[in-house]
C-alpha positions in Angstrom: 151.6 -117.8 16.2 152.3 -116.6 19.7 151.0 -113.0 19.5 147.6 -114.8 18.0 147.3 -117.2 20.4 148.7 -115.8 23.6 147.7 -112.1 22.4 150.4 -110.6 24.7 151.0 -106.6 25.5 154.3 -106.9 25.3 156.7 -109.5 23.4 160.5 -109.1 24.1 162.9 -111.7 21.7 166.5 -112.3 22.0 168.4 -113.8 19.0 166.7 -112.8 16.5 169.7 -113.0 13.9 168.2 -110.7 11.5 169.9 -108.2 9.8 168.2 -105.0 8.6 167.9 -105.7 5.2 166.9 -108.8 5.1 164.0 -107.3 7.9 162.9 -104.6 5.3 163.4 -107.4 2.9 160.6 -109.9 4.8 158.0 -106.8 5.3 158.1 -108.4 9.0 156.8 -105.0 10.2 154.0 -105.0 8.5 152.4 -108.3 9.7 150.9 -106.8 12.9 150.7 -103.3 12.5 147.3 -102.9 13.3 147.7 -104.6 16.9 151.4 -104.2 17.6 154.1 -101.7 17.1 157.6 -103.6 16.1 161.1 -102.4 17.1 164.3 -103.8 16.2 168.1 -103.9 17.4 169.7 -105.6 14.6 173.4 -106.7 14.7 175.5 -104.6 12.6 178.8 -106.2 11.9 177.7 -109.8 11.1 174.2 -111.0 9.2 172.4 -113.5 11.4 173.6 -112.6 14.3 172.2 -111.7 17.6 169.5 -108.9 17.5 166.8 -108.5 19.6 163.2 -107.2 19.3 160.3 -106.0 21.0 156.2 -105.9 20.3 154.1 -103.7 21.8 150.5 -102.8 21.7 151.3 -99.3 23.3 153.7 -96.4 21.8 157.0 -96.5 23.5 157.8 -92.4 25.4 161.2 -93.2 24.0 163.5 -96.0 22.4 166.9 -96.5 23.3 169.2 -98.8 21.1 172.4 -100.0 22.9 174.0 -99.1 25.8 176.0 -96.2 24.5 179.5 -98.4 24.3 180.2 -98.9 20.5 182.1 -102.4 20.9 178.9 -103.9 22.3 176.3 -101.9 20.6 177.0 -103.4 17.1 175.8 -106.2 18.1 172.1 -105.5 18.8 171.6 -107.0 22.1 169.9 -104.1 23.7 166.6 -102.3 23.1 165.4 -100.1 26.2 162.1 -98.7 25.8 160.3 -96.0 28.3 156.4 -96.3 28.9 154.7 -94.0 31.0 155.0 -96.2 34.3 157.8 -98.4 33.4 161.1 -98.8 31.4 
């Protein structure tokens, strides 16, 4: 697995096509909660499609999900985090 072998600070994924309960569903969250927090932008109006993620070793200042415009937002595309010296 790429976190294992490349032990990364950060992991950013596109297309994830995921929906939320089938995330909850797989526990996916809890495979590397001891190294990495797990955040998610699932799409909302179709199952399996788009999403992002991101995994992090460090806690996130804040999370944004979207870009604030509804029409493009329920799709998941866009996760924005804020870390003390960069966004």
């Amino acid at each position: 697995m790429i976190l294992t072998e490349e032990n990364p600070d950060i992991l950013c994924l596109n297309e994830t096509k995921i929906d939320e309960a089938k995330l909850k569903e797989a526990k996916l969250h809890k495979m590397w909660e001891n190294n990495y927090g797990t955040y998610w932008n699932c799409c909302q109006t179709k199952a399996g499609y788009s999403g992002v993620a991101i995994f992090t070793k460090y806690k996130p200042i804040s999370i944004i999900h979207g870009i604030g415009v509804a029409r493009h937002d329920d799709e998941g595309r866009v996760l924005t985090m804020e870390f003390e010296t960069f966004i």
